[in-house]
N, CA, C and O atoms as a Tripos MOL2 file, in Angstrom:
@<TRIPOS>MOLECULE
protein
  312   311    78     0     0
PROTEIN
NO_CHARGES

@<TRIPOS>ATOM
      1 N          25.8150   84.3430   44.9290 N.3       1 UNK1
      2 CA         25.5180   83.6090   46.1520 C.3       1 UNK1
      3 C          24.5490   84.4310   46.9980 C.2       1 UNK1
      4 O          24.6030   85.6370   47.2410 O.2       1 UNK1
      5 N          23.6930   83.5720   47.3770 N.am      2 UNK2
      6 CA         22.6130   84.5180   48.1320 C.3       2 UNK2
      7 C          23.1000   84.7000   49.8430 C.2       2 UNK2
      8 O          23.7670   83.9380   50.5420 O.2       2 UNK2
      9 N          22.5170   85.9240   50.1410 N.am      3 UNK3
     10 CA         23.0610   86.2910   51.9050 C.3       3 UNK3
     11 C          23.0130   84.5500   52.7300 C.2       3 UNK3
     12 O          22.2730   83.5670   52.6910 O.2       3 UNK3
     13 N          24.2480   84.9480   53.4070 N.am      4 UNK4
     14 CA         24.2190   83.3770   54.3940 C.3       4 UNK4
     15 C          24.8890   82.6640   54.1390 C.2       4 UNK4
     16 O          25.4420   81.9410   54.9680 O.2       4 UNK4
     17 N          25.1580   82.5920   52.3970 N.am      5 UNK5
     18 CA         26.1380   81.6200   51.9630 C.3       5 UNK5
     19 C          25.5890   80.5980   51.2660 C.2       5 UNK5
     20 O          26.3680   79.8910   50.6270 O.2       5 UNK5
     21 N          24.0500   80.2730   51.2280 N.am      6 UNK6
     22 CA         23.8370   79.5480   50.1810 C.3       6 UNK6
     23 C          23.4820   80.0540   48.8850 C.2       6 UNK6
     24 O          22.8800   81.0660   48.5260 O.2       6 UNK6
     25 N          24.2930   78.5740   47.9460 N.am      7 UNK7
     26 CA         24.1070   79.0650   46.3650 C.3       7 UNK7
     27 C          22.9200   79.4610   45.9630 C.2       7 UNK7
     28 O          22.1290   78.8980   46.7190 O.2       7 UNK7
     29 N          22.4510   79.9790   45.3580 N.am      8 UNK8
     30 CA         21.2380   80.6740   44.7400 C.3       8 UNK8
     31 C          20.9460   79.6730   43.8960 C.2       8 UNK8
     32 O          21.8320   78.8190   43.9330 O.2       8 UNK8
     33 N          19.5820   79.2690   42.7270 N.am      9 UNK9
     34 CA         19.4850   78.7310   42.1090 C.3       9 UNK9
     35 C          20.0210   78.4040   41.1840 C.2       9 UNK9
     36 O          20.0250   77.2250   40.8300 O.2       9 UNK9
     37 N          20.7390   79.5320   40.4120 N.am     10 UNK10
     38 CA         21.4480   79.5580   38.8800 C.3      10 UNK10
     39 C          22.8930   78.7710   39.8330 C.2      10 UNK10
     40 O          23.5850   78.1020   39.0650 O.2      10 UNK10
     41 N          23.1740   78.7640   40.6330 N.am     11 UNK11
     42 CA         24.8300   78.2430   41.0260 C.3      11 UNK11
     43 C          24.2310   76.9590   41.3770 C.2      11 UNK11
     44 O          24.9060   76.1650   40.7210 O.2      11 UNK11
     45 N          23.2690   76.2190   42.0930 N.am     12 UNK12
     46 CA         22.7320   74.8630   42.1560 C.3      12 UNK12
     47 C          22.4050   74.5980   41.0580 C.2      12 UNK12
     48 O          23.2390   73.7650   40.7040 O.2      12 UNK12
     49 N          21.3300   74.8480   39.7920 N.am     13 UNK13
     50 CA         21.1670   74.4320   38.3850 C.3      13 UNK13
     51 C          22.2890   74.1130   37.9090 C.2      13 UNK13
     52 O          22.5720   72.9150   37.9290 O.2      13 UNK13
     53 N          23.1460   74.9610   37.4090 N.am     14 UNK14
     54 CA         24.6930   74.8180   37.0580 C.3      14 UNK14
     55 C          25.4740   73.6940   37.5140 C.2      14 UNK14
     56 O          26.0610   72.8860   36.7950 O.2      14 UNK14
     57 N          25.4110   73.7200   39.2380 N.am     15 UNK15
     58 CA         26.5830   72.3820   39.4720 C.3      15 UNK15
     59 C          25.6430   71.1490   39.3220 C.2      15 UNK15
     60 O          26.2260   70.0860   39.1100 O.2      15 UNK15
     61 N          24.2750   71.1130   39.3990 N.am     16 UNK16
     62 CA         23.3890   69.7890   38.7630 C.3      16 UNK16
     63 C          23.6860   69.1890   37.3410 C.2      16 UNK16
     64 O          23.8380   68.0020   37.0560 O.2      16 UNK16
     65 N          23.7510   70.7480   36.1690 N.am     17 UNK17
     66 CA         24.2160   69.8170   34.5720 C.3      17 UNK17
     67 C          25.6240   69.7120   35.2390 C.2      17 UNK17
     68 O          25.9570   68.5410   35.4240 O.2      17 UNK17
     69 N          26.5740   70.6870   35.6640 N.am     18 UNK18
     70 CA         28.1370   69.9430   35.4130 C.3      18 UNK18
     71 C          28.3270   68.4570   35.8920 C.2      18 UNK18
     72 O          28.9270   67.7220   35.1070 O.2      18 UNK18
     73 N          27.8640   67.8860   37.1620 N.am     19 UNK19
     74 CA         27.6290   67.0380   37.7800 C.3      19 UNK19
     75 C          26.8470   65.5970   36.7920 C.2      19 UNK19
     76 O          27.2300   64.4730   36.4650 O.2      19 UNK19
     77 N          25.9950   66.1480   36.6570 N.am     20 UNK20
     78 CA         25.4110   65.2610   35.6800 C.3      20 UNK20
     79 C          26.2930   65.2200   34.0370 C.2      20 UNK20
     80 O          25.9950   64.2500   33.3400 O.2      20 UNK20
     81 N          27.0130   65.9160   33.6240 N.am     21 UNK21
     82 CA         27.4620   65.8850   32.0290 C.3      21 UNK21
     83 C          28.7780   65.5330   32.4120 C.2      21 UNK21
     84 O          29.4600   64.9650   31.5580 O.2      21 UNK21
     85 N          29.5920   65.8990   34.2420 N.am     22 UNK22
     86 CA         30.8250   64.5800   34.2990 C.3      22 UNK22
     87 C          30.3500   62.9850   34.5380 C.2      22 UNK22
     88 O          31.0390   62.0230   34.1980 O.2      22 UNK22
     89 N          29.2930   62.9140   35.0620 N.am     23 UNK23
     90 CA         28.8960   61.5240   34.8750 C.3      23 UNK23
     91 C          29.0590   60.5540   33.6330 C.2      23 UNK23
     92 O          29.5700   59.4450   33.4780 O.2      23 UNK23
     93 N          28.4150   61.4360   32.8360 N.am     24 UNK24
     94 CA         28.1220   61.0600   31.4330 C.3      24 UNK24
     95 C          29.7860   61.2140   30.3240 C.2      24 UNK24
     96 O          30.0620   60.8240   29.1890 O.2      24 UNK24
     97 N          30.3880   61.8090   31.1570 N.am     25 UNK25
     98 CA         31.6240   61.5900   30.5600 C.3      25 UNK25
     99 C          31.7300   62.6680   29.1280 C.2      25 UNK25
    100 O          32.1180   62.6520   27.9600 O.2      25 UNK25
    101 N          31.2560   63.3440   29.8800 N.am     26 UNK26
    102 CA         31.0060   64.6800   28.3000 C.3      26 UNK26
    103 C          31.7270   65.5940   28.6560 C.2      26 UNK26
    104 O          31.9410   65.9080   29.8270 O.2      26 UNK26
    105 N          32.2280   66.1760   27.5660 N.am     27 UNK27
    106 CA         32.6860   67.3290   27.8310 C.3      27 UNK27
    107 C          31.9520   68.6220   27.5640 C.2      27 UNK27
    108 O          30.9170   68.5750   26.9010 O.2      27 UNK27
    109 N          32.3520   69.6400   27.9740 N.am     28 UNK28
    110 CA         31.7250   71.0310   27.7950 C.3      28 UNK28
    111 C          31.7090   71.2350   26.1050 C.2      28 UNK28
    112 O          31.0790   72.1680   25.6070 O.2      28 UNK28
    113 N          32.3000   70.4760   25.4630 N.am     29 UNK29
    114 CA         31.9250   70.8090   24.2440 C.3      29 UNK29
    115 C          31.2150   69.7870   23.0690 C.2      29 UNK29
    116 O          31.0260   70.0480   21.8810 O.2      29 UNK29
    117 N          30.9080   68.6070   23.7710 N.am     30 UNK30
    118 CA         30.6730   67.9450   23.2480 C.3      30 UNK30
    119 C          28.9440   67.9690   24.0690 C.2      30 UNK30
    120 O          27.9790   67.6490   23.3750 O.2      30 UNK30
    121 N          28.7880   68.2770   25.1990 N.am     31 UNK31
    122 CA         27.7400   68.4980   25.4970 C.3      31 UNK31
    123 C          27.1320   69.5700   25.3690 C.2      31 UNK31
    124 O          25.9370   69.6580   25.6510 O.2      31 UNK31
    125 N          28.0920   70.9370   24.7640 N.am     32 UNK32
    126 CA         26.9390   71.9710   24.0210 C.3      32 UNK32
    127 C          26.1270   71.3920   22.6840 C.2      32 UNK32
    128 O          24.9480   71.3830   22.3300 O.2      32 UNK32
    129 N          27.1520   71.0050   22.2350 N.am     33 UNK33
    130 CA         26.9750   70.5730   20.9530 C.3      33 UNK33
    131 C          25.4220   69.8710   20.5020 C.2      33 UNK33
    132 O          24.5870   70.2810   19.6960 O.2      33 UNK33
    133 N          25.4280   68.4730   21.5070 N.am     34 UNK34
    134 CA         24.2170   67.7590   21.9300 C.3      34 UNK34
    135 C          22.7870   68.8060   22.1700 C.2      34 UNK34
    136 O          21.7860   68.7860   21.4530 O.2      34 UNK34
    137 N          22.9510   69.4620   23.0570 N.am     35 UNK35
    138 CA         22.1800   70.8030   23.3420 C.3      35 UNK35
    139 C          21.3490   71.4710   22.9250 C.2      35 UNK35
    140 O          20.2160   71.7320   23.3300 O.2      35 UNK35
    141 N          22.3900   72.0280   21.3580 N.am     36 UNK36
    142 CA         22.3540   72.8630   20.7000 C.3      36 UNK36
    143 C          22.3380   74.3520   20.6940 C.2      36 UNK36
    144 O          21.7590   75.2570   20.0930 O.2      36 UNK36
    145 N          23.7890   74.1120   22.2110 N.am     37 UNK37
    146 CA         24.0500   75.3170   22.4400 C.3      37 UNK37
    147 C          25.3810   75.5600   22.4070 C.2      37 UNK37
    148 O          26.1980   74.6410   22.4570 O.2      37 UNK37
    149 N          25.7320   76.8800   22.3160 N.am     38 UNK38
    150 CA         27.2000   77.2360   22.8640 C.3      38 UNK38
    151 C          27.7430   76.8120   23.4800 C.2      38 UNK38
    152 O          27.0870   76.1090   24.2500 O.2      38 UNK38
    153 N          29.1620   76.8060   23.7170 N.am     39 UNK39
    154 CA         30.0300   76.0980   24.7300 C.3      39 UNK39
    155 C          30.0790   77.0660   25.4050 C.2      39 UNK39
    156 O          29.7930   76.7220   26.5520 O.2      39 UNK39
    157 N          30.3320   78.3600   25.3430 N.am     40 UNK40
    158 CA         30.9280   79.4500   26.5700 C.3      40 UNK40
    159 C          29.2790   79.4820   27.1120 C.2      40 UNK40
    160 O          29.1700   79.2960   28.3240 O.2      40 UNK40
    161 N          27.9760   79.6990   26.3480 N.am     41 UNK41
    162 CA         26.9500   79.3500   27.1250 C.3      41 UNK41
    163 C          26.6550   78.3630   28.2280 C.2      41 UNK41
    164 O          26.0950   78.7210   29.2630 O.2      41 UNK41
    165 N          26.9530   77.3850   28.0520 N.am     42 UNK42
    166 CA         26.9870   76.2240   28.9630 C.3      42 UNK42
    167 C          27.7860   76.9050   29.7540 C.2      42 UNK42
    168 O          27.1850   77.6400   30.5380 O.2      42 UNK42
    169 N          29.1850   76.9150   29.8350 N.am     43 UNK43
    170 CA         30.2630   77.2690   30.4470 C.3      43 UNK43
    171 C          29.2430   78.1830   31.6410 C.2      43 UNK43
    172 O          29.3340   77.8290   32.8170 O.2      43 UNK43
    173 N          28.4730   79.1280   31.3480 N.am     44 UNK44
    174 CA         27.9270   80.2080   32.5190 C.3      44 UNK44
    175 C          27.2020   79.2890   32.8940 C.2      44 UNK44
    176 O          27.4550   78.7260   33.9590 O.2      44 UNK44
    177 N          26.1710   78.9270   32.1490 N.am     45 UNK45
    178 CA         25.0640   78.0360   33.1110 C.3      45 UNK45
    179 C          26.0510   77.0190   34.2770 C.2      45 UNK45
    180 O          25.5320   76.6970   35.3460 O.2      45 UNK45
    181 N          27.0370   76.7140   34.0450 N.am     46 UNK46
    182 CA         27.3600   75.8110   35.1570 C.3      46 UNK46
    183 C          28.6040   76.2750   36.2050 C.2      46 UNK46
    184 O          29.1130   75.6110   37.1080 O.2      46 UNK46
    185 N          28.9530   77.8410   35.7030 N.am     47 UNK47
    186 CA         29.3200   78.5820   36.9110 C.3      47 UNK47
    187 C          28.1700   79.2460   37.6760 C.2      47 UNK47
    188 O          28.1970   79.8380   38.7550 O.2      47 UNK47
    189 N          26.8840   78.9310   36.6220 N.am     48 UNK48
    190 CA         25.8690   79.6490   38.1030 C.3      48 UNK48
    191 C          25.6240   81.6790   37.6470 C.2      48 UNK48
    192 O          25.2580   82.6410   38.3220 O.2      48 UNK48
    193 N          26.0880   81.5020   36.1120 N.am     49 UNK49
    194 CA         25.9830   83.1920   36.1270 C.3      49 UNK49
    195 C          24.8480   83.3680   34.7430 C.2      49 UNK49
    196 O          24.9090   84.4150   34.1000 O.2      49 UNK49
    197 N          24.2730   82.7560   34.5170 N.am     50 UNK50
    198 CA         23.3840   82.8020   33.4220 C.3      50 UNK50
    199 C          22.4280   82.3260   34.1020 C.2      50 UNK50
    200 O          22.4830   81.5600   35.0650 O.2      50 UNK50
    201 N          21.2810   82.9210   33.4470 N.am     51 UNK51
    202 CA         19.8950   82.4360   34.3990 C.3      51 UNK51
    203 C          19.0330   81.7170   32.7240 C.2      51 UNK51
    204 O          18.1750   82.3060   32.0670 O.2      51 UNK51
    205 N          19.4280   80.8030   32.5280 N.am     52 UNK52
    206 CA         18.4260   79.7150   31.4510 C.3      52 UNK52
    207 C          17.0960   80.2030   30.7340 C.2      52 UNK52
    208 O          16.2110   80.3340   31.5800 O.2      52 UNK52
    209 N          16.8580   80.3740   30.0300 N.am     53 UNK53
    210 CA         15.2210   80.3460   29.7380 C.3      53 UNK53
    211 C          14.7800   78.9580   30.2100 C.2      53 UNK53
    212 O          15.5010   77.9970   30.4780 O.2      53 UNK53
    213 N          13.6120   79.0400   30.2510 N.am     54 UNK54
    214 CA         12.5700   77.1660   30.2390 C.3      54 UNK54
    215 C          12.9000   76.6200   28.4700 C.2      54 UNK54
    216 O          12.6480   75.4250   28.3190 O.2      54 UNK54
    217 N          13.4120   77.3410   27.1880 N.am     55 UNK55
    218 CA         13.5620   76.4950   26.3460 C.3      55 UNK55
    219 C          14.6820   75.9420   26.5160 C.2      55 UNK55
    220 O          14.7320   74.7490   26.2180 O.2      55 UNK55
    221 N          16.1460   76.7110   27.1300 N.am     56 UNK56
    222 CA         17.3230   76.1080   26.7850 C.3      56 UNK56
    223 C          17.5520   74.8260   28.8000 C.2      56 UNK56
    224 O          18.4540   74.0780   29.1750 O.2      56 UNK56
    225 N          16.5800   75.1320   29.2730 N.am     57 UNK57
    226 CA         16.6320   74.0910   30.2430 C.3      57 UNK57
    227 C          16.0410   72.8110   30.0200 C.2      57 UNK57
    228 O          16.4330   71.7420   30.4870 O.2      57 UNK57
    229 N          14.6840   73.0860   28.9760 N.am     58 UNK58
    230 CA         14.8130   71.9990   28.5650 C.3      58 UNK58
    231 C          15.4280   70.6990   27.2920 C.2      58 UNK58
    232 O          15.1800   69.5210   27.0390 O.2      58 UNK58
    233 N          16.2710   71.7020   26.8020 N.am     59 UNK59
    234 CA         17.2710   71.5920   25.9460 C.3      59 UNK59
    235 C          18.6400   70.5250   26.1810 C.2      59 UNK59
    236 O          19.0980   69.5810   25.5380 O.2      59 UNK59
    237 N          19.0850   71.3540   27.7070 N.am     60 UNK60
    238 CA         20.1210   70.7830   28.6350 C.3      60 UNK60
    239 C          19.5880   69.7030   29.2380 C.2      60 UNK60
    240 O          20.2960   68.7040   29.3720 O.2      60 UNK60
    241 N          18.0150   69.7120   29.7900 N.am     61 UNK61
    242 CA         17.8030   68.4480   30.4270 C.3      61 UNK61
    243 C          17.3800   67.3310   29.2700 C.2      61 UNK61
    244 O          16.8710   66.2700   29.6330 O.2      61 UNK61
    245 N          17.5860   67.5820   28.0120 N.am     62 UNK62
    246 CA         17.4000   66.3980   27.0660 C.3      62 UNK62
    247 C          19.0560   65.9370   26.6720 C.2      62 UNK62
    248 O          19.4900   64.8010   26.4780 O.2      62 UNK62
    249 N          19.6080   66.9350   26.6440 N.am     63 UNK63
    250 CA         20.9260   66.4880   26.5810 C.3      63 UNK63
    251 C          21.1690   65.3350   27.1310 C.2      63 UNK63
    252 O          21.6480   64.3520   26.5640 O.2      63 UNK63
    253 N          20.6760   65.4790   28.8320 N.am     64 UNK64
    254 CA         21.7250   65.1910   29.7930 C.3      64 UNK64
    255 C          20.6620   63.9840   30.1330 C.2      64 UNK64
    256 O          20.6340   63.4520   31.2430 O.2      64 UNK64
    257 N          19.6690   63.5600   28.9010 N.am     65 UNK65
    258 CA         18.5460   62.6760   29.2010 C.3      65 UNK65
    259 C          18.2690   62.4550   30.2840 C.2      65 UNK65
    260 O          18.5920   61.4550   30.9250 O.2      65 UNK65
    261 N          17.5950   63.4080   30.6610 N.am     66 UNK66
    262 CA         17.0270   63.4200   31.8500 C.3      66 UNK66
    263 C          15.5260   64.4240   31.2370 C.2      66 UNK66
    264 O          15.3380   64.7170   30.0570 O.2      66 UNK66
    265 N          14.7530   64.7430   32.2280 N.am     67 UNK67
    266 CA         12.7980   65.7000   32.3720 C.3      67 UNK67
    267 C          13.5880   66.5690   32.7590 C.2      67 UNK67
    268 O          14.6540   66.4000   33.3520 O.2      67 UNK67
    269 N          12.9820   67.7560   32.3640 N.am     68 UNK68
    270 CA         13.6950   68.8630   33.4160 C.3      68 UNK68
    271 C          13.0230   69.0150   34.9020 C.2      68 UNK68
    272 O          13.3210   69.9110   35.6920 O.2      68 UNK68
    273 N          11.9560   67.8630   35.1700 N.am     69 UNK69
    274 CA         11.8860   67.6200   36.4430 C.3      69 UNK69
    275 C          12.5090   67.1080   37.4890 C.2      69 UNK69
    276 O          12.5450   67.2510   38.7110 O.2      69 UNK69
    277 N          13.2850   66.0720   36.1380 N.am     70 UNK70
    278 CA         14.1740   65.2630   37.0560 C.3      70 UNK70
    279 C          15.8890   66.3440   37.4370 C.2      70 UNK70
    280 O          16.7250   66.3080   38.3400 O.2      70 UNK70
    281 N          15.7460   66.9930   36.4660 N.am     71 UNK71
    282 CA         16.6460   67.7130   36.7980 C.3      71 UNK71
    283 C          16.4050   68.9490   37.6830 C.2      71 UNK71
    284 O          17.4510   69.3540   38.1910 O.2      71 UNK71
    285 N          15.5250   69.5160   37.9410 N.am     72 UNK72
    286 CA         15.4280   70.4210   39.0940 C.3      72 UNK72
    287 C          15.3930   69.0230   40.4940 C.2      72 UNK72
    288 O          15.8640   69.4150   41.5620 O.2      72 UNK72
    289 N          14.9840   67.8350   40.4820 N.am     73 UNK73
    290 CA         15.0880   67.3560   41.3150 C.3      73 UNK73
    291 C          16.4790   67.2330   41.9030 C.2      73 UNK73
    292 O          16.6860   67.6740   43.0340 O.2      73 UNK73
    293 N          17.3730   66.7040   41.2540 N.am     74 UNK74
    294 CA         18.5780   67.1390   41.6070 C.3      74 UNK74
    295 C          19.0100   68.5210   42.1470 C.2      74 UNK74
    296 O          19.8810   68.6390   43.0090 O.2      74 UNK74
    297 N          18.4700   69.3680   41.6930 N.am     75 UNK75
    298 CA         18.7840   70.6900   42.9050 C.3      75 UNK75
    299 C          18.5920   70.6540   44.2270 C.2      75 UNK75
    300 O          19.2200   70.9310   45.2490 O.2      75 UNK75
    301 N          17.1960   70.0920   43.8130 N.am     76 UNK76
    302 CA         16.4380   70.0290   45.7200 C.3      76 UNK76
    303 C          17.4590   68.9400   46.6780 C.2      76 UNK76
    304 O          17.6780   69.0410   47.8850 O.2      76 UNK76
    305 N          17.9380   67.9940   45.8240 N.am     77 UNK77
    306 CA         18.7840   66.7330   46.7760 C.3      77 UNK77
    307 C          19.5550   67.3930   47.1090 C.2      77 UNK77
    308 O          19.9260   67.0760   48.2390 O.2      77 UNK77
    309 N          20.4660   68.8990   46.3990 N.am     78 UNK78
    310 CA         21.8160   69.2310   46.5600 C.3      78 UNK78
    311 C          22.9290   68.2120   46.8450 C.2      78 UNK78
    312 O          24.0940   68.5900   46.9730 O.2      78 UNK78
@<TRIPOS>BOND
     1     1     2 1
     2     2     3 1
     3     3     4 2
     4     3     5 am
     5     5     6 1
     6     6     7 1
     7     7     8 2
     8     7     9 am
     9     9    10 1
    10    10    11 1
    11    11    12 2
    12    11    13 am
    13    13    14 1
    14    14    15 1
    15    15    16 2
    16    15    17 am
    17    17    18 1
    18    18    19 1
    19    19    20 2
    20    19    21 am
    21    21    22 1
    22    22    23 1
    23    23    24 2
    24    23    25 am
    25    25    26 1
    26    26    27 1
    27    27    28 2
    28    27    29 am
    29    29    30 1
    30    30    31 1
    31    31    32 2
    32    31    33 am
    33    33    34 1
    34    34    35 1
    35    35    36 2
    36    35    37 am
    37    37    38 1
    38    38    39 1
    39    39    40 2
    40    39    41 am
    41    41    42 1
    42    42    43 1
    43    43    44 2
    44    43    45 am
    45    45    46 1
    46    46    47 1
    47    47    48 2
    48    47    49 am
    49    49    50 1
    50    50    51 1
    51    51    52 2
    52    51    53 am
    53    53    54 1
    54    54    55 1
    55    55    56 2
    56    55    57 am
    57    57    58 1
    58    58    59 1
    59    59    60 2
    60    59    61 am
    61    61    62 1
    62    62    63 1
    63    63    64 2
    64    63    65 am
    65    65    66 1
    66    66    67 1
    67    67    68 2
    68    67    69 am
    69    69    70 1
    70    70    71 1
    71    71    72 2
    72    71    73 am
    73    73    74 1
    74    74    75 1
    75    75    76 2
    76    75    77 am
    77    77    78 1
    78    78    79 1
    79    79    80 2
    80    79    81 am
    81    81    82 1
    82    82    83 1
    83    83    84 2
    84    83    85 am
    85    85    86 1
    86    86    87 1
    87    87    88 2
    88    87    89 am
    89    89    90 1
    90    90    91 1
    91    91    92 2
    92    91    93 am
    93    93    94 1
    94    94    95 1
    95    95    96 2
    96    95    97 am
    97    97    98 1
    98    98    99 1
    99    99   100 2
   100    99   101 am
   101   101   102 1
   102   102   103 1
   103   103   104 2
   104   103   105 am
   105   105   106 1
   106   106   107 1
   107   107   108 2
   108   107   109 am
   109   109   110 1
   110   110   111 1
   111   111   112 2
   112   111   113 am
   113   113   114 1
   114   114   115 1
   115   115   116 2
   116   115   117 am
   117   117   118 1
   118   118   119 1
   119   119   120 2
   120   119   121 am
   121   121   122 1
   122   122   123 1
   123   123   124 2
   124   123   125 am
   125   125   126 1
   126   126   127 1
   127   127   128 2
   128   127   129 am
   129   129   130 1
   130   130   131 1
   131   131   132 2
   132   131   133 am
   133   133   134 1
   134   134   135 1
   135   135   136 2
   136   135   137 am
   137   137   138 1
   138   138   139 1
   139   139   140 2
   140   139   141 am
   141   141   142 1
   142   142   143 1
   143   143   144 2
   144   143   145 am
   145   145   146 1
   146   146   147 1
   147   147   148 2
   148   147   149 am
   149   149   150 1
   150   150   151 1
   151   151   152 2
   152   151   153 am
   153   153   154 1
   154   154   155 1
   155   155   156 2
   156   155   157 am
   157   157   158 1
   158   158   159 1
   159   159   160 2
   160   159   161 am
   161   161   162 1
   162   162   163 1
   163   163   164 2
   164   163   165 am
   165   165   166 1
   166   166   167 1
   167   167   168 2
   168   167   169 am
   169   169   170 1
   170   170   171 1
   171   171   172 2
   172   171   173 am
   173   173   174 1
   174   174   175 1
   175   175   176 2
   176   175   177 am
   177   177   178 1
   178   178   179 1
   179   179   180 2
   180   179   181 am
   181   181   182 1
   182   182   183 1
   183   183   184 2
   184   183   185 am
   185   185   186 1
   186   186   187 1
   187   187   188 2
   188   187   189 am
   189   189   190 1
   190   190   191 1
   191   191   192 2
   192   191   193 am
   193   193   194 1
   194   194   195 1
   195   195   196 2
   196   195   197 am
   197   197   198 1
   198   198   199 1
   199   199   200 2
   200   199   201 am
   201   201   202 1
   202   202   203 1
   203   203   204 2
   204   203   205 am
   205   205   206 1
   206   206   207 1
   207   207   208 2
   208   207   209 am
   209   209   210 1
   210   210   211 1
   211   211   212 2
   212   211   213 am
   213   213   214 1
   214   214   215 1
   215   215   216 2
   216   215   217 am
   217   217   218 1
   218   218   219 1
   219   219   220 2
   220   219   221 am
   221   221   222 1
   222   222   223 1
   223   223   224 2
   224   223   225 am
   225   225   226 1
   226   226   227 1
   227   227   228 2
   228   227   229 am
   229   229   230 1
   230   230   231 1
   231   231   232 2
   232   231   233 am
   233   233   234 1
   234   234   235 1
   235   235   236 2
   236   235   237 am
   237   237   238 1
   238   238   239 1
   239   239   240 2
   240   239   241 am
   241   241   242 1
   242   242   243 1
   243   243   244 2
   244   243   245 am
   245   245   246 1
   246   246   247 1
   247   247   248 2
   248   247   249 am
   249   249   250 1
   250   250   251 1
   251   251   252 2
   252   251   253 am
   253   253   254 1
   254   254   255 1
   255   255   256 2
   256   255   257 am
   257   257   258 1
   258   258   259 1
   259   259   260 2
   260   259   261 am
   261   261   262 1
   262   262   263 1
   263   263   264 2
   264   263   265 am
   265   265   266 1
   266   266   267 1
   267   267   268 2
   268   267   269 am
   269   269   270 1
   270   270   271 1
   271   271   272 2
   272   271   273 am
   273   273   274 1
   274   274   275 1
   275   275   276 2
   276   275   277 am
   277   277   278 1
   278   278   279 1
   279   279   280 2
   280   279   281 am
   281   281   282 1
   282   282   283 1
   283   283   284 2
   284   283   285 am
   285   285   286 1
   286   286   287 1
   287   287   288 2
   288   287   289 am
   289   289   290 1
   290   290   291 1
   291   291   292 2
   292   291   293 am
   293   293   294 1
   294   294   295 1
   295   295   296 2
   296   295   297 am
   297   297   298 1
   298   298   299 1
   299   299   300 2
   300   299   301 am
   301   301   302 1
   302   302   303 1
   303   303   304 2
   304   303   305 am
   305   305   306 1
   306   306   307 1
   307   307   308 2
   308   307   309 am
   309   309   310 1
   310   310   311 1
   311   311   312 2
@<TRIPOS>SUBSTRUCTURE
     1 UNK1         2 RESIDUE 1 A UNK
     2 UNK2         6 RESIDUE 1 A UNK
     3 UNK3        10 RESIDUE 1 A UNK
     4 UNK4        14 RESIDUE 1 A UNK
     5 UNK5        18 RESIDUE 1 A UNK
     6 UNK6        22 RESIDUE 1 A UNK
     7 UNK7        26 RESIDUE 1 A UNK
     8 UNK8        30 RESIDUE 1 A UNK
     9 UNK9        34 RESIDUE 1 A UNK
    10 UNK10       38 RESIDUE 1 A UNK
    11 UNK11       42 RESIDUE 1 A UNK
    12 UNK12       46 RESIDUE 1 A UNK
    13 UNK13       50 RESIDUE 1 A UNK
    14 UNK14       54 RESIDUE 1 A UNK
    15 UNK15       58 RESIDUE 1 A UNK
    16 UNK16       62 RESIDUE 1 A UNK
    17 UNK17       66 RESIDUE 1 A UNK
    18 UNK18       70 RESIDUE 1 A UNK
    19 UNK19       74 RESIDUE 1 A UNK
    20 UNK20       78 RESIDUE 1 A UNK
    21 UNK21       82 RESIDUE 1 A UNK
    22 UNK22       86 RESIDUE 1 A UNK
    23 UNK23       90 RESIDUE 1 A UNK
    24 UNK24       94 RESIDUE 1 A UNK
    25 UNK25       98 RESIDUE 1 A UNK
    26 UNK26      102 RESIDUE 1 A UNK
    27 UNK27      106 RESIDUE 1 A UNK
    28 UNK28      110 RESIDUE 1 A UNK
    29 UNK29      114 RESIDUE 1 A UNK
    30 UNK30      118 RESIDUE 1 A UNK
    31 UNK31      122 RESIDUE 1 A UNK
    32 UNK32      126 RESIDUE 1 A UNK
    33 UNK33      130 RESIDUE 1 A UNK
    34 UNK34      134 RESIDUE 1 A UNK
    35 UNK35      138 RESIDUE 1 A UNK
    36 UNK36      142 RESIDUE 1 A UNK
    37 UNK37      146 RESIDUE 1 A UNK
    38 UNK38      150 RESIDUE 1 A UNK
    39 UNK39      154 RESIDUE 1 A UNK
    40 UNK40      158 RESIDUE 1 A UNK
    41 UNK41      162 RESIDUE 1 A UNK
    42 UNK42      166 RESIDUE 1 A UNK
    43 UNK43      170 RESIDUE 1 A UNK
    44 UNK44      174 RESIDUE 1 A UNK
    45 UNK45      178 RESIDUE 1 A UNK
    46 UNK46      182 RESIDUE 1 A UNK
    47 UNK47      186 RESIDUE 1 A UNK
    48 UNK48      190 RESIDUE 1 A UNK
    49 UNK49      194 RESIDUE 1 A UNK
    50 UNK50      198 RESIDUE 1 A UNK
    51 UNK51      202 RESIDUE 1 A UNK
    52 UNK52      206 RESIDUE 1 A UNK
    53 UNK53      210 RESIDUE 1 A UNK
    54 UNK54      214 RESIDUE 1 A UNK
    55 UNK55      218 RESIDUE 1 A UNK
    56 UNK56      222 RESIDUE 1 A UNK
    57 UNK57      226 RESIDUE 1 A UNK
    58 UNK58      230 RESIDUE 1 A UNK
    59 UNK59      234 RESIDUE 1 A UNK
    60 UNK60      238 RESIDUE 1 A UNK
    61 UNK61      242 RESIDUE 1 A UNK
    62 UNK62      246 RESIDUE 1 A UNK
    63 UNK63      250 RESIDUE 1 A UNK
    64 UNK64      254 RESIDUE 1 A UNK
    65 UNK65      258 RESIDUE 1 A UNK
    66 UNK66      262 RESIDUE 1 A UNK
    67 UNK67      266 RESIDUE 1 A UNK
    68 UNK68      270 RESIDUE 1 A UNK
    69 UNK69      274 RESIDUE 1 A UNK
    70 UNK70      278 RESIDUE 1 A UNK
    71 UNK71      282 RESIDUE 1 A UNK
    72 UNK72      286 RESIDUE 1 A UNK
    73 UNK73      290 RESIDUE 1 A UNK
    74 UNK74      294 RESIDUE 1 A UNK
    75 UNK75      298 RESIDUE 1 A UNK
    76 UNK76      302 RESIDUE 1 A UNK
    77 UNK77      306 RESIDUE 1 A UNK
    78 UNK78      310 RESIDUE 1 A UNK
């Protein structure tokens, strides 16, 4: 968490896929899977403690069919 109290990026990225992959009714393991990633991987990305490359973000944002534009857009809405 950055000084002040707001989440930092990796903790907003994170609650954007969890948010978006409970929509979708997925689970953490059924949406690594999709991915083609780890489950305990995911698992960090959406506590906010893994910082993504640009391949596995856009990986997650195909998952979660979405651009990974559209998915950083969702950060900015918070």
């Amino acid at each position: 968490m950055k000084k002040g109290g707001e989440p930092d990026i990796r903790e907003r990225f994170g609650a954007a896929v969890r948010d978006r992959r409970e929509s979708l009714h997925l689970t953490q393991e059924e949406f690594a899977d999709r991915a083609g990633i780890h489950r305990t991987y995911l698992s960090d990305i959406e506590r906010g403690t893994r910082n993504p490359s640009l391949i596995n973000i856009e990986r997650v944002a195909t998952a979660l069919d979405l651009k990974p534009s559209e998915l950083f857009k969702r950060i900015e809405q918070g």
